[in-house]
PQR file of N, CA, C, O and H, with PARSE charges and radii, in Angstrom:
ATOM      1  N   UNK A   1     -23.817 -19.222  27.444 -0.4000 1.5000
ATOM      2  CA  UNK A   1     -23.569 -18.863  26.065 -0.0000 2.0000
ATOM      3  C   UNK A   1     -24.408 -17.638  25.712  0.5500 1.7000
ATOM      4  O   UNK A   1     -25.629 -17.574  25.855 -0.5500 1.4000
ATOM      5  N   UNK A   2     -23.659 -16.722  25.259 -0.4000 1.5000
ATOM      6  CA  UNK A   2     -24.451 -15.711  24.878 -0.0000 2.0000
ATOM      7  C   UNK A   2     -24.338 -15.385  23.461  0.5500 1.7000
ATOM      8  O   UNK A   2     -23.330 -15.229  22.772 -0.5500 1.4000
ATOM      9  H   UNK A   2     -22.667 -16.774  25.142  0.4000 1.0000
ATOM     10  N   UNK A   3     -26.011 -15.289  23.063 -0.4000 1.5000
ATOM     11  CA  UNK A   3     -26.544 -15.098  21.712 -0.0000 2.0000
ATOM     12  C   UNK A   3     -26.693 -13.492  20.934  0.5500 1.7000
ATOM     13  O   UNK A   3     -27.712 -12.813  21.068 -0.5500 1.4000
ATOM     14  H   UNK A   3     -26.830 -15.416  23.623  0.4000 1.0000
ATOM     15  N   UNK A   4     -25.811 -13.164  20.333 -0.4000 1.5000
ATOM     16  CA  UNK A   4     -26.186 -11.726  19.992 -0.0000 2.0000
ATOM     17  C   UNK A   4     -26.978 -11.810  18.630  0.5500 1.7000
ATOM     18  O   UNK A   4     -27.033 -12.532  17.635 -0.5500 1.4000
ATOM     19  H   UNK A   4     -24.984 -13.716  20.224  0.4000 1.0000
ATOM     20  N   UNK A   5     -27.572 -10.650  19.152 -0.4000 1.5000
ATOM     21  CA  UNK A   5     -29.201 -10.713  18.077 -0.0000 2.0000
ATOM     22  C   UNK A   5     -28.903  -9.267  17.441  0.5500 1.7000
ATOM     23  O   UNK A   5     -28.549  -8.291  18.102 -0.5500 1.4000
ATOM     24  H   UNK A   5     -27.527 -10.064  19.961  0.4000 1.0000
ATOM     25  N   UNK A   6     -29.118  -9.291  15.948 -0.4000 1.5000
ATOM     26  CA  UNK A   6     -28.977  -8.056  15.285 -0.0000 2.0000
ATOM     27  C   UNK A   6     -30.365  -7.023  16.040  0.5500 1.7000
ATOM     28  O   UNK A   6     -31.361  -7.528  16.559 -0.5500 1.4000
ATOM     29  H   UNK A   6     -29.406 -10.084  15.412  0.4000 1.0000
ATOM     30  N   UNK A   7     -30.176  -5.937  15.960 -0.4000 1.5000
ATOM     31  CA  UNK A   7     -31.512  -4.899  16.579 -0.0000 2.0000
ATOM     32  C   UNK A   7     -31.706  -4.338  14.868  0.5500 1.7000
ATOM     33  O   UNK A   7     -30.977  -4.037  13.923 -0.5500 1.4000
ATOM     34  H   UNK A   7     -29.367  -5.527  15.539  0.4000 1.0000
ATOM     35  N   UNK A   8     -33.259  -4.429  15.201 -0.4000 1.5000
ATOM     36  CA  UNK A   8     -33.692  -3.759  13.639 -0.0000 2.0000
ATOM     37  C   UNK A   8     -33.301  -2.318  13.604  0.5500 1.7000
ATOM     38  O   UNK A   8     -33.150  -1.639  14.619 -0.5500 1.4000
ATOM     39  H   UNK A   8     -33.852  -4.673  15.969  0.4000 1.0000
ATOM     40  N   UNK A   9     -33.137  -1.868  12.321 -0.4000 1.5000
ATOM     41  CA  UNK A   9     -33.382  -0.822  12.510 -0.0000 2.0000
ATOM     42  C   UNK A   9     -34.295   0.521  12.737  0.5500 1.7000
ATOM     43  O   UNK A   9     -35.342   0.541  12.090 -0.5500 1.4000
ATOM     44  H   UNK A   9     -33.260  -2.420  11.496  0.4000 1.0000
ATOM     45  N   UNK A  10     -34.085   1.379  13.382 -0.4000 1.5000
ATOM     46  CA  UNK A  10     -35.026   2.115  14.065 -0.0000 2.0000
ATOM     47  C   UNK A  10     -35.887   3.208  12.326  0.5500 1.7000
ATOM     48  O   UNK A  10     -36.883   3.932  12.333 -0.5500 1.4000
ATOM     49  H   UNK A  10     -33.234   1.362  13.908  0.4000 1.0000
ATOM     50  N   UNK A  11     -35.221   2.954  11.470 -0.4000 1.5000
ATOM     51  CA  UNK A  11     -35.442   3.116   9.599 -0.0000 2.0000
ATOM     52  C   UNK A  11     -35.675   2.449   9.311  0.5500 1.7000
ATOM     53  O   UNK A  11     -35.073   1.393   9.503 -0.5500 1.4000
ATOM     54  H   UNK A  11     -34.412   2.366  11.464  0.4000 1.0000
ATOM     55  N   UNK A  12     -36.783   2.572   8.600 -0.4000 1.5000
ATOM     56  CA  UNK A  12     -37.017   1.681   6.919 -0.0000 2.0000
ATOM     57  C   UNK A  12     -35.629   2.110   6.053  0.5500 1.7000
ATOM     58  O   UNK A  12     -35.007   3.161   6.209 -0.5500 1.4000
ATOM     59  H   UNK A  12     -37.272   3.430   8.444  0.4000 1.0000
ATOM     60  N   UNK A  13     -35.268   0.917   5.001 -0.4000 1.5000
ATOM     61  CA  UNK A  13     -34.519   1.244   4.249 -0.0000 2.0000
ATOM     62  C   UNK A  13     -35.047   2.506   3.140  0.5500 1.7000
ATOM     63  O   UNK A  13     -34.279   3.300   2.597 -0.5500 1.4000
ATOM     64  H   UNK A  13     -35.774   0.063   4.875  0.4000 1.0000
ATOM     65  N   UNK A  14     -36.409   2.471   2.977 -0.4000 1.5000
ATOM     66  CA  UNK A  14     -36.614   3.400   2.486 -0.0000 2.0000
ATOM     67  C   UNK A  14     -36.884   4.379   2.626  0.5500 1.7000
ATOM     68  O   UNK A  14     -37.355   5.030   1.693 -0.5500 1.4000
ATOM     69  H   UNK A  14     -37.033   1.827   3.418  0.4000 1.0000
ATOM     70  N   UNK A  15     -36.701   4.908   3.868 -0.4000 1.5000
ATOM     71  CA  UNK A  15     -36.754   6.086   4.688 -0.0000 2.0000
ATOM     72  C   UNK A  15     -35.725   7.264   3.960  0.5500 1.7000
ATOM     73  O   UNK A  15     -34.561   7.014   3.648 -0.5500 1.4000
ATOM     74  H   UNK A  15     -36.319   4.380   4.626  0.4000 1.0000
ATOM     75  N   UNK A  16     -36.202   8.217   3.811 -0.4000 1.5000
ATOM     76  CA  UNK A  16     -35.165   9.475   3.205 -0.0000 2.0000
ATOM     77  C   UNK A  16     -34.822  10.273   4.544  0.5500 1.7000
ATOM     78  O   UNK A  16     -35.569  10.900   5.295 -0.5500 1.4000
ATOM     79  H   UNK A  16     -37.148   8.421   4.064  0.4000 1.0000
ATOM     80  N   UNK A  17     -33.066   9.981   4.612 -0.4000 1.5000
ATOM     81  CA  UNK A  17     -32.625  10.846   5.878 -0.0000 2.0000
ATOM     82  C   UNK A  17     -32.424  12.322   5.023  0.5500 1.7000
ATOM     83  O   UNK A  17     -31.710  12.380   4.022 -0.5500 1.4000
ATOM     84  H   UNK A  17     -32.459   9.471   4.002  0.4000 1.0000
ATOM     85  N   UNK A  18     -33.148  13.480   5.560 -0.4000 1.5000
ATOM     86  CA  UNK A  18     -32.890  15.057   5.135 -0.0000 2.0000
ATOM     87  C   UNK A  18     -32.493  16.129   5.657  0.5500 1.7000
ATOM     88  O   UNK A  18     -32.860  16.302   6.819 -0.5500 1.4000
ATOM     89  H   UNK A  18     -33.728  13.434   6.374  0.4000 1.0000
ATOM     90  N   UNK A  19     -32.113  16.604   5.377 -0.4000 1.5000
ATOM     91  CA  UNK A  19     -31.505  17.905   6.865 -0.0000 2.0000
ATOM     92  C   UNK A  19     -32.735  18.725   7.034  0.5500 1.7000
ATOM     93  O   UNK A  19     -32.979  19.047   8.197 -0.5500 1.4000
ATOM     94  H   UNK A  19     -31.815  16.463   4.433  0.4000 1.0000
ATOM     95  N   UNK A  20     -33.386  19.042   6.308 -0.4000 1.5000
ATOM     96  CA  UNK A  20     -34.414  19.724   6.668 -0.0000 2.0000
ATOM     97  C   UNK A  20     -35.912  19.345   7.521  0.5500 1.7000
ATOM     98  O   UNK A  20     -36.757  20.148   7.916 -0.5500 1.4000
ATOM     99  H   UNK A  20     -33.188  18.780   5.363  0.4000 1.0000
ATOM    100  N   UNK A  21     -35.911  17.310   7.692 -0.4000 1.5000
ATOM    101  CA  UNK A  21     -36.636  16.933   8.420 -0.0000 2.0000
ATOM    102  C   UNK A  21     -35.994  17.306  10.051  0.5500 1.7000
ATOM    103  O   UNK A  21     -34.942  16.877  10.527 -0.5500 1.4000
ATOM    104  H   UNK A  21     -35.225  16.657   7.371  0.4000 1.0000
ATOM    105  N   UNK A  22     -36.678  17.941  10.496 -0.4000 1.5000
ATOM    106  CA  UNK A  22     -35.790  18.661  12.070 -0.0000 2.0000
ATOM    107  C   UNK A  22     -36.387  17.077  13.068  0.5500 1.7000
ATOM    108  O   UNK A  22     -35.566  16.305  13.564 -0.5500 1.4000
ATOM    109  H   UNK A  22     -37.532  18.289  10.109  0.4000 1.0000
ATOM    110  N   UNK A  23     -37.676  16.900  13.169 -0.4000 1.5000
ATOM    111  CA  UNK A  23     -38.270  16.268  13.770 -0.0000 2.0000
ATOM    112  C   UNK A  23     -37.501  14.512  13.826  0.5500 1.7000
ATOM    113  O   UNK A  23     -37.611  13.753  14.789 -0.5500 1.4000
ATOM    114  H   UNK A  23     -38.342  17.528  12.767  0.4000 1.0000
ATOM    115  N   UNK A  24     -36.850  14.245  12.704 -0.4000 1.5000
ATOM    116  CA  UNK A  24     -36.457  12.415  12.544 -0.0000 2.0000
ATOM    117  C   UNK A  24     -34.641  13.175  13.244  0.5500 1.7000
ATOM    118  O   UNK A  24     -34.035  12.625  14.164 -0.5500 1.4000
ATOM    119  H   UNK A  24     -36.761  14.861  11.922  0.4000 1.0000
ATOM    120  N   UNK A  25     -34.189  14.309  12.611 -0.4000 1.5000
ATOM    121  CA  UNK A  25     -32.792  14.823  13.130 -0.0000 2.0000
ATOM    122  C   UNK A  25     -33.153  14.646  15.068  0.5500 1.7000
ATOM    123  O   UNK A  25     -32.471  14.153  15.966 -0.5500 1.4000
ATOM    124  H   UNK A  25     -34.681  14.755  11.864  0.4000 1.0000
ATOM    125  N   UNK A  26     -34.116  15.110  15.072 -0.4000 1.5000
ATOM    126  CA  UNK A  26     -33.800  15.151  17.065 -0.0000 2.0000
ATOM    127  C   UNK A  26     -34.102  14.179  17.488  0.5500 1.7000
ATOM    128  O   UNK A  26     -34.544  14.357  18.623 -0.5500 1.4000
ATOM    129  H   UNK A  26     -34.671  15.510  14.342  0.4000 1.0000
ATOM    130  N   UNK A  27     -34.118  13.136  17.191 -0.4000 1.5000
ATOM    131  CA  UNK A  27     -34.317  11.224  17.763 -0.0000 2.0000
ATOM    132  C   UNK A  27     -32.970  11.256  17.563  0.5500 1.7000
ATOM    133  O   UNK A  27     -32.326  10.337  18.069 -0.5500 1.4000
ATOM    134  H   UNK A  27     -33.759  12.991  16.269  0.4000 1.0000
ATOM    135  N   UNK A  28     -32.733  11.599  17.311 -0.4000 1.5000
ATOM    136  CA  UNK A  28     -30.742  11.171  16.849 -0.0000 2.0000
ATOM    137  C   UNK A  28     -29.800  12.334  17.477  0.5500 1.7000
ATOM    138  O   UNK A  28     -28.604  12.277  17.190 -0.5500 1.4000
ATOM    139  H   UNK A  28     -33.256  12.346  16.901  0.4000 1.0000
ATOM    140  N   UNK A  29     -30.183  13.216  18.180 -0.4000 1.5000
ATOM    141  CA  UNK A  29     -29.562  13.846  18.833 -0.0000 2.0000
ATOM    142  C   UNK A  29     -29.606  14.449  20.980  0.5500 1.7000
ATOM    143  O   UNK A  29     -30.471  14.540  21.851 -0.5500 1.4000
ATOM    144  H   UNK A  29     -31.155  13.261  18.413  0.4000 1.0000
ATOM    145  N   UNK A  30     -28.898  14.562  20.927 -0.4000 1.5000
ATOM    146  CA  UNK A  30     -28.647  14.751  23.124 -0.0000 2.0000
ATOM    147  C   UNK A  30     -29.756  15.936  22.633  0.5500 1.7000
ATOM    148  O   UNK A  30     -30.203  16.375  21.573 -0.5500 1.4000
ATOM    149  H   UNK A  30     -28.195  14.488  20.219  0.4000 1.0000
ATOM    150  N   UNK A  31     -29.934  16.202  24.288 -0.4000 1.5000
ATOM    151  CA  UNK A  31     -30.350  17.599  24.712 -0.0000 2.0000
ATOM    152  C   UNK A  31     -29.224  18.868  24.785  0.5500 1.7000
ATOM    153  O   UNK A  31     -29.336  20.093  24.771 -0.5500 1.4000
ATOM    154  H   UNK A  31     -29.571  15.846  25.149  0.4000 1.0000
ATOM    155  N   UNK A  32     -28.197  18.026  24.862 -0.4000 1.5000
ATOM    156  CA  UNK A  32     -27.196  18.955  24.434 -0.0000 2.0000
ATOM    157  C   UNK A  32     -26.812  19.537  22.995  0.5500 1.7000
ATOM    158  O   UNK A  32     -26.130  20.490  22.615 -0.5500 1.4000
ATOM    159  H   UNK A  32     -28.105  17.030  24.873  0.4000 1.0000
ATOM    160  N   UNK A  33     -27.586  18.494  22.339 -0.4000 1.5000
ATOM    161  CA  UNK A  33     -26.849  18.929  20.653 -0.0000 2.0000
ATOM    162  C   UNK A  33     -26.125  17.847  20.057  0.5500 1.7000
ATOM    163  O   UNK A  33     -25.948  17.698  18.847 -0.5500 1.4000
ATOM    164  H   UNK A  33     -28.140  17.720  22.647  0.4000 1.0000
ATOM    165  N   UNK A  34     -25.609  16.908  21.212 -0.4000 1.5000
ATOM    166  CA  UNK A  34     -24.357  16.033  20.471 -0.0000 2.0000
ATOM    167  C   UNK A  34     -25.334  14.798  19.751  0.5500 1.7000
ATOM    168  O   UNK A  34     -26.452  14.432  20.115 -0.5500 1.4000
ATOM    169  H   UNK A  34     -25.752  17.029  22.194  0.4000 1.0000
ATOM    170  N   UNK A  35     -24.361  14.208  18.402 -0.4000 1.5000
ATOM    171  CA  UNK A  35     -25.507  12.937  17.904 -0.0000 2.0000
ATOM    172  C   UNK A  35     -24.813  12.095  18.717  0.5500 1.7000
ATOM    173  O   UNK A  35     -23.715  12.207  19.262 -0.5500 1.4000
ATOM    174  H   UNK A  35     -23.453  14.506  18.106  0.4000 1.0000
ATOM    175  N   UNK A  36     -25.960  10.888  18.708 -0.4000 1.5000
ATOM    176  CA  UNK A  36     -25.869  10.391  19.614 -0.0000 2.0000
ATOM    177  C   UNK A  36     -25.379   8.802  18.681  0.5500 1.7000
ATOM    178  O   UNK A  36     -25.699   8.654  17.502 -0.5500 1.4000
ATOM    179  H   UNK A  36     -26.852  10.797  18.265  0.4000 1.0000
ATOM    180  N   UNK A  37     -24.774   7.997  19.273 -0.4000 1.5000
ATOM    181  CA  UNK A  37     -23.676   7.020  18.425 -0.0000 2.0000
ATOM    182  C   UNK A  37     -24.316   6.159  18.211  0.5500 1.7000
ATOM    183  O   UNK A  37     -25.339   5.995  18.876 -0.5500 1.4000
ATOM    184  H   UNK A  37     -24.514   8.117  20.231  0.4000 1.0000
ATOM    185  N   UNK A  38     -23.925   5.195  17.106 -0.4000 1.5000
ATOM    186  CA  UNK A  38     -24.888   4.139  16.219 -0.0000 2.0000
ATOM    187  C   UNK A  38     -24.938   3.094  17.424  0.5500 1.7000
ATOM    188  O   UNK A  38     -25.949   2.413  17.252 -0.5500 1.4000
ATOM    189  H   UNK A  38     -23.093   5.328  16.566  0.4000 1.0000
ATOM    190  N   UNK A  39     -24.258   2.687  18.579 -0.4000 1.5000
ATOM    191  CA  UNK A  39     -24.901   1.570  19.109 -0.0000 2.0000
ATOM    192  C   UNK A  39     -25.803   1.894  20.145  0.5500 1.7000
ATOM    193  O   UNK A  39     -25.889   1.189  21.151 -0.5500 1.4000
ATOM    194  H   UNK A  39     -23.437   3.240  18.719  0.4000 1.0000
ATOM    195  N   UNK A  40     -26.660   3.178  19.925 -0.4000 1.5000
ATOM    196  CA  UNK A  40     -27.464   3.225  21.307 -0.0000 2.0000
ATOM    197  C   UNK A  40     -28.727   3.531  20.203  0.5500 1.7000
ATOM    198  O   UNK A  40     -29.904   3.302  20.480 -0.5500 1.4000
ATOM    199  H   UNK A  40     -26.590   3.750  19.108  0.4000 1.0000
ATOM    200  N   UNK A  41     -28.290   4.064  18.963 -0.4000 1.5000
ATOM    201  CA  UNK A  41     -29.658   4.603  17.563 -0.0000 2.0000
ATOM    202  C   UNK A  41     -29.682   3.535  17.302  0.5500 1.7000
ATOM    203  O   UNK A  41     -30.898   3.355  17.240 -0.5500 1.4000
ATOM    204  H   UNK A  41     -27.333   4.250  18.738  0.4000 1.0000
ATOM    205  N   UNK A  42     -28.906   1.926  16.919 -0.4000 1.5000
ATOM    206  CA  UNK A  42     -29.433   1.179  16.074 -0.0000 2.0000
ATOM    207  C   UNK A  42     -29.292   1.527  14.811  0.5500 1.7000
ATOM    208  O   UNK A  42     -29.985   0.807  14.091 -0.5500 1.4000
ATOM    209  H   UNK A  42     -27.918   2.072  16.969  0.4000 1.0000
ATOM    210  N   UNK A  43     -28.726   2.279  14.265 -0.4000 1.5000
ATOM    211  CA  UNK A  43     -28.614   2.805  12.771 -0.0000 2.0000
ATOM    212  C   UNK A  43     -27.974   1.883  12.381  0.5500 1.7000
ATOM    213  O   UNK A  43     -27.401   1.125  13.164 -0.5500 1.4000
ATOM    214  H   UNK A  43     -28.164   2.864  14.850  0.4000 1.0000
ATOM    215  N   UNK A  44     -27.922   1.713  10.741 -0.4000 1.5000
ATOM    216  CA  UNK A  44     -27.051   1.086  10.378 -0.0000 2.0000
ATOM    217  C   UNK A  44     -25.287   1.900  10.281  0.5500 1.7000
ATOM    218  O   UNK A  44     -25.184   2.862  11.043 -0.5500 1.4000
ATOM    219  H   UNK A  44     -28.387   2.328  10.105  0.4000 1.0000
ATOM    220  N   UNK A  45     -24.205   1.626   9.571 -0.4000 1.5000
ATOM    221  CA  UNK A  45     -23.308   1.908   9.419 -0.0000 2.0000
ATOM    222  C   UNK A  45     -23.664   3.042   8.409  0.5500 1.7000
ATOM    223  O   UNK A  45     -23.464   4.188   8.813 -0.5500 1.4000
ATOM    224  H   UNK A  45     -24.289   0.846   8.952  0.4000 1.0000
ATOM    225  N   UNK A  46     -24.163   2.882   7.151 -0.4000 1.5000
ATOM    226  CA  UNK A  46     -25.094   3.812   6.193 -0.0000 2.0000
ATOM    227  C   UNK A  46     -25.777   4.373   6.477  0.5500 1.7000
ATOM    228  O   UNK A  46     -25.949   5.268   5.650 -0.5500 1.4000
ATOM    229  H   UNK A  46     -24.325   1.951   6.823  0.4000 1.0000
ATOM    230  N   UNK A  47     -26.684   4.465   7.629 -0.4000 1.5000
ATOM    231  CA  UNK A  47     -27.858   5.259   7.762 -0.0000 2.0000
ATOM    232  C   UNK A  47     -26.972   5.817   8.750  0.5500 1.7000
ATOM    233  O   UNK A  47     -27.033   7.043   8.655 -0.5500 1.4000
ATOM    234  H   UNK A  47     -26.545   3.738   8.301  0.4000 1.0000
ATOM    235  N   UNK A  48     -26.322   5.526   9.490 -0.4000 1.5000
ATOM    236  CA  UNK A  48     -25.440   6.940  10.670 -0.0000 2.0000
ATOM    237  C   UNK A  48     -24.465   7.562   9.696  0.5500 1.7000
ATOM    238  O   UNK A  48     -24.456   8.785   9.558 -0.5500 1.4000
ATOM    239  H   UNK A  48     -26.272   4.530   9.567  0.4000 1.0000
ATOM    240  N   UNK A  49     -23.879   7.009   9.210 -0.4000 1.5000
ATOM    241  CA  UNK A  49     -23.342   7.846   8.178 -0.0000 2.0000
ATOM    242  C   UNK A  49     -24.007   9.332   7.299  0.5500 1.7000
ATOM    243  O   UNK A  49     -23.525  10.464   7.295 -0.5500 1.4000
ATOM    244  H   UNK A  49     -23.886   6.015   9.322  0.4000 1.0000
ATOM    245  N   UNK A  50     -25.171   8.866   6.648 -0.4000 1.5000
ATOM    246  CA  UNK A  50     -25.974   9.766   6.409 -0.0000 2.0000
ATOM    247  C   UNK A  50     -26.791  10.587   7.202  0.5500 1.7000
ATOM    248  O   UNK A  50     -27.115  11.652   6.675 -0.5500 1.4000
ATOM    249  H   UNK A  50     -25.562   7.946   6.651  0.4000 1.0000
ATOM    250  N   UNK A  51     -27.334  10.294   8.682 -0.4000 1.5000
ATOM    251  CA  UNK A  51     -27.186  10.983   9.589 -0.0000 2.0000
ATOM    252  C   UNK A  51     -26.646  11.873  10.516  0.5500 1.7000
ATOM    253  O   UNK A  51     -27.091  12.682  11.331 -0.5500 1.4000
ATOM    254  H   UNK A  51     -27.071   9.429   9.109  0.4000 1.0000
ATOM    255  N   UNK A  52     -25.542  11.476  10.142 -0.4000 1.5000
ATOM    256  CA  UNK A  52     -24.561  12.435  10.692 -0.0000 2.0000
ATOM    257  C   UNK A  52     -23.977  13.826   9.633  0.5500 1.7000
ATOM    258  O   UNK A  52     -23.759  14.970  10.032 -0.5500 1.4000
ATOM    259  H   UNK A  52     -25.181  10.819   9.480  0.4000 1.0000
ATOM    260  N   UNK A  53     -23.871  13.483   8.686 -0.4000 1.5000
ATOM    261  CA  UNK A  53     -23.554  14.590   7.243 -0.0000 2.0000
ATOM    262  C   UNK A  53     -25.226  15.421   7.765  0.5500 1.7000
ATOM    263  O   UNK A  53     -25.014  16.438   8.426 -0.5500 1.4000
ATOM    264  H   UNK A  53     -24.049  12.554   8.362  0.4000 1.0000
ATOM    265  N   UNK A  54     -26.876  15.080   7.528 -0.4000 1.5000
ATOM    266  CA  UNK A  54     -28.035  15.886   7.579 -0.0000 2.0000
ATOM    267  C   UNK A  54     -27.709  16.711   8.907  0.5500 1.7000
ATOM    268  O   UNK A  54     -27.837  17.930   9.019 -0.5500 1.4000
ATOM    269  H   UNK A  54     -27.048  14.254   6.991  0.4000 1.0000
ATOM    270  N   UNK A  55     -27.319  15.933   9.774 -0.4000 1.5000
ATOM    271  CA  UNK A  55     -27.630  16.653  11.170 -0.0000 2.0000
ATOM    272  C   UNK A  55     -26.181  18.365  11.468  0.5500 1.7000
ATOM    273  O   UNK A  55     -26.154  19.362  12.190 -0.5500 1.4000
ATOM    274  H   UNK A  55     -27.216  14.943   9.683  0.4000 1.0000
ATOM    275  N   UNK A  56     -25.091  17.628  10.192 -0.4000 1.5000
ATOM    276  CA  UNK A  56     -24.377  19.254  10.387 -0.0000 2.0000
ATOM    277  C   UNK A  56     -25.061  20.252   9.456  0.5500 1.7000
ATOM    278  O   UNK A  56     -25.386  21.402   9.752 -0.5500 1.4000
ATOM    279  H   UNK A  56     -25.112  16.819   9.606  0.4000 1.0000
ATOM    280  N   UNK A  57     -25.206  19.715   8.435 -0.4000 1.5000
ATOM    281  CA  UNK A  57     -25.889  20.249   7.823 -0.0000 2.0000
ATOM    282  C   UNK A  57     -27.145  21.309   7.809  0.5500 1.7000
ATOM    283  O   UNK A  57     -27.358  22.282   7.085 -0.5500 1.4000
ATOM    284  H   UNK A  57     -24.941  18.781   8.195  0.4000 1.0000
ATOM    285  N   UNK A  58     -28.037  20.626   9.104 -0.4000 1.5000
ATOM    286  CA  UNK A  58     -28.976  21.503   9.317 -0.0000 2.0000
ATOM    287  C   UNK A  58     -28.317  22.317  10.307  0.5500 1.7000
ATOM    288  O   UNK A  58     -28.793  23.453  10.291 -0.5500 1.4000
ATOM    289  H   UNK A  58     -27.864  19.836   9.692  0.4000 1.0000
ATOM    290  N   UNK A  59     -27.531  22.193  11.044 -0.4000 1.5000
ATOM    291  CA  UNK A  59     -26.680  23.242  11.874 -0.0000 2.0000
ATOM    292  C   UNK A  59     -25.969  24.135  11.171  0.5500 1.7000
ATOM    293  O   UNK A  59     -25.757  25.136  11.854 -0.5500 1.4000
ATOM    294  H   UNK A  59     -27.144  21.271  11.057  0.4000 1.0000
ATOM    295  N   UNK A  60     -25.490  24.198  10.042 -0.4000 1.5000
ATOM    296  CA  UNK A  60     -25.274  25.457   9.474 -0.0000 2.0000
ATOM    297  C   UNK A  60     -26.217  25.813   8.284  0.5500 1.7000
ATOM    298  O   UNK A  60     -25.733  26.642   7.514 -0.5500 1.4000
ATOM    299  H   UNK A  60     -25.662  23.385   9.487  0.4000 1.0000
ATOM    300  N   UNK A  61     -27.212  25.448   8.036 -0.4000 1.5000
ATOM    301  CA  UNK A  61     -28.311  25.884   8.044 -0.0000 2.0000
ATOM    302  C   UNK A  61     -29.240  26.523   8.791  0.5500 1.7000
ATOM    303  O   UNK A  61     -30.237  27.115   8.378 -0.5500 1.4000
ATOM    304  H   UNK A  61     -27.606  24.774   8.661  0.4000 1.0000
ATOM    305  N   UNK A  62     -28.792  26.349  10.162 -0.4000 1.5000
ATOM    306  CA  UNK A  62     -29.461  27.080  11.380 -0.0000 2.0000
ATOM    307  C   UNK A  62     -31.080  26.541  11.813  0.5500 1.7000
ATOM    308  O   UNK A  62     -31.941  27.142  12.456 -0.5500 1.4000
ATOM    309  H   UNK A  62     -27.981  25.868  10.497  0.4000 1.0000
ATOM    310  N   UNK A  63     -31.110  25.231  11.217 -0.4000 1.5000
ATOM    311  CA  UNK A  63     -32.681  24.693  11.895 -0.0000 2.0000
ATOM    312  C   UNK A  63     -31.996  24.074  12.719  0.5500 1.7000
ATOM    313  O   UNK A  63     -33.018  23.708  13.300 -0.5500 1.4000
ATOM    314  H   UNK A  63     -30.410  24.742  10.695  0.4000 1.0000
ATOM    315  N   UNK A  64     -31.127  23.572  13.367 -0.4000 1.5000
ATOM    316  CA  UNK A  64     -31.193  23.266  14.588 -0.0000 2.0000
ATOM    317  C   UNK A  64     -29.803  23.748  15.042  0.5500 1.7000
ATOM    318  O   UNK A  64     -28.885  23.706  14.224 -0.5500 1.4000
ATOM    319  H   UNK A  64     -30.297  23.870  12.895  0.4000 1.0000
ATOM    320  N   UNK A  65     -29.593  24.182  16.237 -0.4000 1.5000
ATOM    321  CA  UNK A  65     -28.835  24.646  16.900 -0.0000 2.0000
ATOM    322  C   UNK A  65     -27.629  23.853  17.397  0.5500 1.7000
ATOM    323  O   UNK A  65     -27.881  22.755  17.895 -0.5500 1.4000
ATOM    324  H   UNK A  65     -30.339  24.216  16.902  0.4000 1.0000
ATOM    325  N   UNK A  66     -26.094  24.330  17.321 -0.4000 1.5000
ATOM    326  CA  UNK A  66     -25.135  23.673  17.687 -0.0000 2.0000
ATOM    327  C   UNK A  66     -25.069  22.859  19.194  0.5500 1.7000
ATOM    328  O   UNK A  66     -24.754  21.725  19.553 -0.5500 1.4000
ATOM    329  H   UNK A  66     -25.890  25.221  16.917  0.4000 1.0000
ATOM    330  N   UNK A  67     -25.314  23.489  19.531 -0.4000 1.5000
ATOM    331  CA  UNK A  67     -25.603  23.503  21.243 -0.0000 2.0000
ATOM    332  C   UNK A  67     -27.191  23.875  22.343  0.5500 1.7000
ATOM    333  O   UNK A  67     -27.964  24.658  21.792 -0.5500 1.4000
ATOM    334  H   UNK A  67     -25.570  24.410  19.239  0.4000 1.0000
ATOM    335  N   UNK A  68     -27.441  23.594  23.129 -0.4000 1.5000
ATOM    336  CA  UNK A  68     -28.537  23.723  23.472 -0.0000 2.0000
ATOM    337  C   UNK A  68     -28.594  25.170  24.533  0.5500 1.7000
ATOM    338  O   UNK A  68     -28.129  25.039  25.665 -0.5500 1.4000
ATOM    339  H   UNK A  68     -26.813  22.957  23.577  0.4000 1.0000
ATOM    340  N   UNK A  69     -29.005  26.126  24.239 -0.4000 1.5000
ATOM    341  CA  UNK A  69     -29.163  27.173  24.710 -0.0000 2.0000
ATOM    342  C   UNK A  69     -29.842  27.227  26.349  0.5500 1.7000
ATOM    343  O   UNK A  69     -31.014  26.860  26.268 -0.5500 1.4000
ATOM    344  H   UNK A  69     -29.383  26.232  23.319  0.4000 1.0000
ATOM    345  N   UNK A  70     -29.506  27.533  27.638 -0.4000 1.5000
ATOM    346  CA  UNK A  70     -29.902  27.422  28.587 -0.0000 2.0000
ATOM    347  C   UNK A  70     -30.875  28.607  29.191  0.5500 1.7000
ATOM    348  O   UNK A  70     -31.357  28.495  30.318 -0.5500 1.4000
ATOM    349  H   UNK A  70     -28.554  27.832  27.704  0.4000 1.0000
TER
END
């Protein structure tokens, strides 16, 4: 029988996701650039949601880069 166990989240609920925090954006993203999907972050459904809107965001803002430059 297998027991599935919720995983906390890797956020406080009161954590403010921002595009301009670069440093909490690159836990959530490849070395390539791509974000990386809520069942390997643990995010919630809401917090990847809002993670994902900061993280284009700072890409056309230009703090972090579309792709990873070689």
């Amino acid at each position: 029988m297998v027991i599935n166990r919720k995983k906390a989240s890797p956020l406080n609920p009161s954590d403010i996701i921002d595009y301009k925090d670069i440093d909490l954006l690159k836990k959530f993203i490849t070395e390539q650039g791509k974000i990386l999907p809520r069942r390997s972050t643990g995010l919630t459904a809401k917090q990847q949601k809002i993670m994902t809107t900061a993280v284009k965001r700072a890409r056309i803002a230009s703090f972090i880069s579309f792709v990873n430059q070689n």
